[in-house]
N, C-alpha and C positions, 0 to 999 in steps of 0.2 A: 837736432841731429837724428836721422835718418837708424834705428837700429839695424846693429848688422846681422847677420841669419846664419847663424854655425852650422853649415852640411858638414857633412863626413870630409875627412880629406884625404885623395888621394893623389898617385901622381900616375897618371898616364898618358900614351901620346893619343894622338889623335886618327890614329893611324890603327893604332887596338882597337880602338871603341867606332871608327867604320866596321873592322872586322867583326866586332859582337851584333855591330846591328846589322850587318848586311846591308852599309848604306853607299852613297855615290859622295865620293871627299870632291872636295873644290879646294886647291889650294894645298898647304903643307901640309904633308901627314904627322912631322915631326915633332909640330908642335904639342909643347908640355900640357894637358890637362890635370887641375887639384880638385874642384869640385864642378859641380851641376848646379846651377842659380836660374834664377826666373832675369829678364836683362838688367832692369833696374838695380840689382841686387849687388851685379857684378863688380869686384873692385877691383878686377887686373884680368891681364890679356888669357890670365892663365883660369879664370871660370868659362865653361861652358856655355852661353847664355841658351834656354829653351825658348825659340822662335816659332812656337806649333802652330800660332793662332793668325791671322793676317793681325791685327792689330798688334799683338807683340813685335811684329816687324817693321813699326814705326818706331815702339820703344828701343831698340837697337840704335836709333841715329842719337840715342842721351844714355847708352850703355858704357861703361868702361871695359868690353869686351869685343873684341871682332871676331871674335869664335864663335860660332849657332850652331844649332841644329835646328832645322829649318824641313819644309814639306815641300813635295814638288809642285805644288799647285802656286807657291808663293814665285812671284817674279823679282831676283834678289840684284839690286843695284851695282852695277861692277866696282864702285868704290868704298861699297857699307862692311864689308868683311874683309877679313886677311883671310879666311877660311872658315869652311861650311862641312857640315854631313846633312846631305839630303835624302828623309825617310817619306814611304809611300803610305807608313801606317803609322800615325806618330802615337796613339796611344800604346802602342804594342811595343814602340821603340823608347818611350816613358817607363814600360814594367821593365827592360832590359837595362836601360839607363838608372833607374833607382837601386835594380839587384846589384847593378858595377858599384855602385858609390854608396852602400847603407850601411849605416852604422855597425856592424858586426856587434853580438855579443861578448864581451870580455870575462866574462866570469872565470873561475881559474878552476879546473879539476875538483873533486873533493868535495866534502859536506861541511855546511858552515856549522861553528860550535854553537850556534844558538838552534838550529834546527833538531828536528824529535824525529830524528828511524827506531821502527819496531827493530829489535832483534832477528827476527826471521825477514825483514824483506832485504832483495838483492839490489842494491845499487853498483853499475857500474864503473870500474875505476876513470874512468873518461867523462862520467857525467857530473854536475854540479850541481846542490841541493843549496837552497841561499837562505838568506836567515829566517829562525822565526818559521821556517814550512815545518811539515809533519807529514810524513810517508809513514803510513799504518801496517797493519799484519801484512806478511806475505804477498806486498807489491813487489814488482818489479818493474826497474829502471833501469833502459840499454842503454846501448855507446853511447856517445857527445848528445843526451838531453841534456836542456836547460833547463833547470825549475828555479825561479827565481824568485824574492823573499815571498814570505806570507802565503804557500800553498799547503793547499792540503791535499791528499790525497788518500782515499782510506781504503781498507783493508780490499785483497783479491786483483787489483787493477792493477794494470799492466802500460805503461807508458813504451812507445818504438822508438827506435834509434835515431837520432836528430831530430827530436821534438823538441819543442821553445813552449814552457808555462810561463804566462806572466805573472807579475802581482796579483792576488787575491784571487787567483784561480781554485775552486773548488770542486775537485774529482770525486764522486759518489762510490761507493762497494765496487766491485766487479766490473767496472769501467777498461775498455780495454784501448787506447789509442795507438794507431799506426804509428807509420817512421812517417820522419817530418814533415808532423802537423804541427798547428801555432793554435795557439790559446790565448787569447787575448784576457786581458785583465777584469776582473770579479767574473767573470763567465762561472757557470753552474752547470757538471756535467754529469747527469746520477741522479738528479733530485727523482722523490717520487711522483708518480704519477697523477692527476688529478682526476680522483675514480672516485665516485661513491654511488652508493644505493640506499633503496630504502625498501620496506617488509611488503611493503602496497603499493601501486602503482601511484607515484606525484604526479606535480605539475607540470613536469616537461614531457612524460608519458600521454597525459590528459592532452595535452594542448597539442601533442602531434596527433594525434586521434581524433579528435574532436574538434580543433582547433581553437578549443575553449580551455579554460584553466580551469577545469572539474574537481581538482584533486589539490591538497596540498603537502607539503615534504615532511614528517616526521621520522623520526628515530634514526637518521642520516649516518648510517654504516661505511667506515672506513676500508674503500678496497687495497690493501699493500702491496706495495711493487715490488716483487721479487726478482727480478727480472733484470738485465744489462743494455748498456748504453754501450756500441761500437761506435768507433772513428776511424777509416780506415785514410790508407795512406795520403798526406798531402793535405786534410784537409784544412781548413781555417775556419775559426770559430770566434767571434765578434765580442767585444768586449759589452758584459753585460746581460750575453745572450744565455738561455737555458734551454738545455736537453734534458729531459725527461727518462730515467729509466722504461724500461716496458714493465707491464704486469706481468704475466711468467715468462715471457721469452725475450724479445731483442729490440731496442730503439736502436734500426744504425742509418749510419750518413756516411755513404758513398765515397769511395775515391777521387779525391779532386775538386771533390765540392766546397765553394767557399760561401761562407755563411756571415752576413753584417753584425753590426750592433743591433742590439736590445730584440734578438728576433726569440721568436717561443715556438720550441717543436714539441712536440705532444708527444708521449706513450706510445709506442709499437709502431712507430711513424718507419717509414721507410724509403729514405728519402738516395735518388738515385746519383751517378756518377756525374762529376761536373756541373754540377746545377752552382747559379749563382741566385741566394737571395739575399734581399736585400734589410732594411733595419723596416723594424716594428712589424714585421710580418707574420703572421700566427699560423699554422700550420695542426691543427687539431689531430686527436689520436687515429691510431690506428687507418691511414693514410699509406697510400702507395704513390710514391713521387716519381718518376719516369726519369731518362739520366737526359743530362744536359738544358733541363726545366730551369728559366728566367720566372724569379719573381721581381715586381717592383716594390719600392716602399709600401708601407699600409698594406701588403695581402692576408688576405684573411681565407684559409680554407676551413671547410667544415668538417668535420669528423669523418670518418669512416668509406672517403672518397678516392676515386684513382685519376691521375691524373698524368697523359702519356708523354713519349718520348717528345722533347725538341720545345715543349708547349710556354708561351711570351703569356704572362699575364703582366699587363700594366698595374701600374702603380694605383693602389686604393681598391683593385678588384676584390669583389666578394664571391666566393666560389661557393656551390651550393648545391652543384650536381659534378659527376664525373664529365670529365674533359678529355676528349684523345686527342691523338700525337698532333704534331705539328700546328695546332691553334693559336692564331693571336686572340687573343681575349679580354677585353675591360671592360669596366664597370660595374654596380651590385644589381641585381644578381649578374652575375657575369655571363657575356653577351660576345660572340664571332666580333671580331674588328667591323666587319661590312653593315654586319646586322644590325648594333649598335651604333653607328652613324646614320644610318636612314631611318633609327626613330629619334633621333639626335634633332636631325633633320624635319620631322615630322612634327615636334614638339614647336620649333623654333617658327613651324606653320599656322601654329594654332591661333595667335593673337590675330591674325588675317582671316582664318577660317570664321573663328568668330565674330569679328567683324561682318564680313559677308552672311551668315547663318541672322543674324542682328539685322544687316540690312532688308533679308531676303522674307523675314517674318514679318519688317512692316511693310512692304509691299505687297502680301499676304493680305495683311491685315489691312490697306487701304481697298484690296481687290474685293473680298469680302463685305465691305462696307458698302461698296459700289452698288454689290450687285443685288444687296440688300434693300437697294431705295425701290 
């Protein structure tokens, strides 16, 4: 038997949720919607089925739904549905459809008795602190935050009004987060920076100089971050992921920017408005990020680089010099879309080049022979 998939459940018509998405209805507006299901999923007329894909719209003739949402590029059978909502952007009509139907937070006002508030910090009466956290000296926490069991957050930091902690979130000193932002579960905001030195120039000194490893690392001096982690409003932070205090002044992340799992942003980093990046993506110190910058999985930037407005790095790019605005870019070292396809292209030549360069020297070398008698 077939396990069944617990969504949220709600009840709306179908007639609202055209209206949210700004889509074309076929058929009754009046009908009842409970939840969103994939088609297969669906056990009655009253699930959504999501039709985005052309192949999901063959799994609708073995759905127990006649309800879709469906794309206009699909050509939909006049007998497969009682009723449709037809969107032009179905990922965009996906974020809209999930925010109608997700689960809400339930947690109830109030601090749980197993939680530790310092005395001096301000918890608002609207917000809720869940078991087991720890809100340190002179934090403060506004209207309807969630922090939910097992957080920490310590002393000077400052949470905004409608922000969601999950489990095992851990908020560093002077940490200041906007209004609702999400913080996804063990994420690490605050930690310190990964700085050190040494009395004599090492191996990493040696070997950008020299390109040789001249020198080795002794007496490895700990640099301390003094310094604070910004989040300003909206943003989202990937469970797992860490931000980095700055050394004296500011690691912040931008308005609107949403951040995957397991990514790593460096110390004094400054990363712009809207940018999405993605999981395992490393962002090294003291970095200026441009607002609305795509990263893909795997990017790796290098320290101390800019890189401008609008700018697409694919997935696995290695950056290694500054980048301006509006760039597509992949590959290591990271290469223009165009430029890195015609050596792409160039490489995939070579087995032929060689070839010919093989045939061309023993014809050479029979001419030679020749002319030697």
């Amino acid at each position: 038997m077939k396990p069944q998939i617990n969504h949220a459940h709600k009840e709306m018509t179908l007639d609202e949720i055209r209206h949210a998405l700004n889509a074309r209805l076929i058929g009754d507006g009046s009908l009842i919607v409970h939840r969103i299901v994939e088609p297969l999923d669906a056990t009655s007329n009253h699930d959504l089925a999501l039709a985005l894909q052309p192949g999901f719209l063959e799994l609708m003739e073995k759905s127990n739904s006649r309800v879709a949402v469906v794309t206009e590029e699909l050509d939909i059978p006049a007998d497969l549905l009682d009723a449709a909502l037809v969107v032009s952007r179905p990922r965009h009509a996906l974020a809209i459809l999930t925010q109608l139907f997700a689960r809400k937070q339930e947690n109830a006002p109030g601090i749980h008795p197993s939680a530790v508030v310092d005395p001096s910090a301000t918890v608002a009466a609207s917000a809720s602190i869940g078991a087991l956290s720890f809100i340190g000296a002179n934090v403060v926490i506004e209207e309807n935050v969630q922090i939910m069991p097992n957080v920490t957050i310590a002393a000077g930091s400052k949470i905004g009004a409608g922000s969601l902690l999950h489990s095992g979130v851990r908020i560093g000193e002077d940490t200041i987060v906007g209004e609702r932002a999400i913080i996804h579960g063990n994420a690490c905001i605050g930690a310190d920076g990964f700085s050190f030195a040494t009395p004599e120039a090492g191996s990493v000194e040696s070997a950008k100089s020299t390109k040789e490893v001249a020198q080795t690392n002794k007496n490895i001096a700990r640099i301390h971050s003094l310094g604070a982690v910004i989040l300003e409003d909206e943003v989202e932070v990937g469970a797992c992921t860490t931000i980095d205090r700055a050394t004296i002044g500011r690691t912040i992340v931008r308005r609107g920017t949403k951040i995957d799992n397991l990514v790593m942003i460096a110390h004094n980093t400054d990363l712009g408005q809207d940018c999405l990046i993605a999981g395992q993506t490393g962002i090294s110190g003291s970095c200026r990020i441009g607002n609305r910058v795509v990263m893909g999985g795997q990017v790796g930037v290098a320290d101390n680089l800019s890189i401008g407005d609008d700018v697409v790095l694919a997935a696995a790019t290695g950056v290694a010099r500054n980048v301006p605005e509006k760039m597509f870019m992949v590959g290591t070292p990271a290469l223009p879309y165009s430029e890195a396809v015609s050596r792409y292209k160039a490489i995939g030549r070579l087995k032929r080049l060689f070839k010919d360069v093989f045939a061309l020297g023993k014809r050479v070398s029979m001419i030679e022979k020749q002319l030697q008698k």
